[in-house]
C-alpha positions in Angstrom: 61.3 -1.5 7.8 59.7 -3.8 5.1 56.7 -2.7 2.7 54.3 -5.9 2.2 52.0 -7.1 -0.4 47.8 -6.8 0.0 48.5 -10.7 0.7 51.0 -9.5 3.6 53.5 -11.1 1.8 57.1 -8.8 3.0 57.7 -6.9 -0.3 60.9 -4.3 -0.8 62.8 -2.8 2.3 62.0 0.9 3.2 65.9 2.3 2.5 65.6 5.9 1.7 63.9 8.5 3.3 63.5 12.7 1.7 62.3 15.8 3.1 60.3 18.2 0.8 56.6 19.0 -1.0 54.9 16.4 -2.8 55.4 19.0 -5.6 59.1 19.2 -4.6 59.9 15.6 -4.9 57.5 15.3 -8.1 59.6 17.9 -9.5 62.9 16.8 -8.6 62.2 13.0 -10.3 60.8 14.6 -13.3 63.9 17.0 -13.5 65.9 13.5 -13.2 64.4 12.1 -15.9 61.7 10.0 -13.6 58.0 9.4 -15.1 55.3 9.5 -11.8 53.4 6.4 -12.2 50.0 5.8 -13.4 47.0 4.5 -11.3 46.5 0.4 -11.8 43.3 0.2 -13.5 41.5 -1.7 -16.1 43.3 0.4 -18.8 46.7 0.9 -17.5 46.5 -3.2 -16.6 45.8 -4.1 -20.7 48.6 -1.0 -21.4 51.5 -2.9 -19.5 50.6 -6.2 -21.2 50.3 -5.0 -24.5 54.0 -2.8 -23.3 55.6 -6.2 -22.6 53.7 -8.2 -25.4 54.9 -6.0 -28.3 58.2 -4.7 -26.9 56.1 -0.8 -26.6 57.4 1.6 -24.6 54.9 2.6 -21.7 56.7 5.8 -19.2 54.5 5.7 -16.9 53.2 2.2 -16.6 52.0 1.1 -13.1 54.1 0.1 -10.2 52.5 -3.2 -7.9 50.7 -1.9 -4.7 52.9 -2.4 -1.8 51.7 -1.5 1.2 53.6 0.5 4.7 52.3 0.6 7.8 49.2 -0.4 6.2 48.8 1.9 3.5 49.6 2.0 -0.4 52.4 4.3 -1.4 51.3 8.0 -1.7 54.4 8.4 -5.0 55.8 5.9 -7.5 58.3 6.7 -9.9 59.9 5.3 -12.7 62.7 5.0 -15.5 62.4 2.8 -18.5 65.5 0.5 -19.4 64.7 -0.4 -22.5 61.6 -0.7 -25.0 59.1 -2.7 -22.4 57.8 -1.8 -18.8 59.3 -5.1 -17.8 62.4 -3.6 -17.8 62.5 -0.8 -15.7 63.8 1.2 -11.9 60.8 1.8 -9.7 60.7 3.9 -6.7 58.0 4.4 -4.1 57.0 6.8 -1.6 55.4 7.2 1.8 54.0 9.9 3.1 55.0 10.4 6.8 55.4 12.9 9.8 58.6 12.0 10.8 
């Protein structure tokens, strides 16, 4: 199982799968030191550059859209390795009923 861009362009493999509450799992990354990710917009888009630009910290900078059977992830997570959100572990989630 492969996640693809908007373009359809294959993006990162599907390779982990959890059982719980979206509160659950929330809770669980948090608890693990895991920031949920904001929302891509206007002003989380000039927050990333400016986060890469000056060398900023930004926890909770947007992860790219990658799409699952169609749809956008329902969770992304993620852990900052150093000072700029171009360094950093992301993790998304699906939403499924099996």
């Amino acid at each position: 199982m492969v996640t693809h861009t908007p373009q359809g362009i294959p993006g990162d493999p599907i390779n982990v799968g959890l059982v719980g509450t979206k509160k659950e799992v929330v809770h669980a990354f948090a608890v693990a030191g895991w920031d949920t990710a904001d929302a891509v917009t206007l002003r989380t888009a000039i927050d990333i550059g400016e986060s890469v630009l000056f060398s900023r910290p930004y926890p909770d900078a947007p992860v790219s859209r990658l799409l699952f059977e169609g749809r956008a992830q329902d969770l992304a997570f993620e852990k900052p390795v150093g000072d700029s959100a171009d360094r950093r572990h992301h993790v998304r989630f699906w939403q499924t009923n099996t």
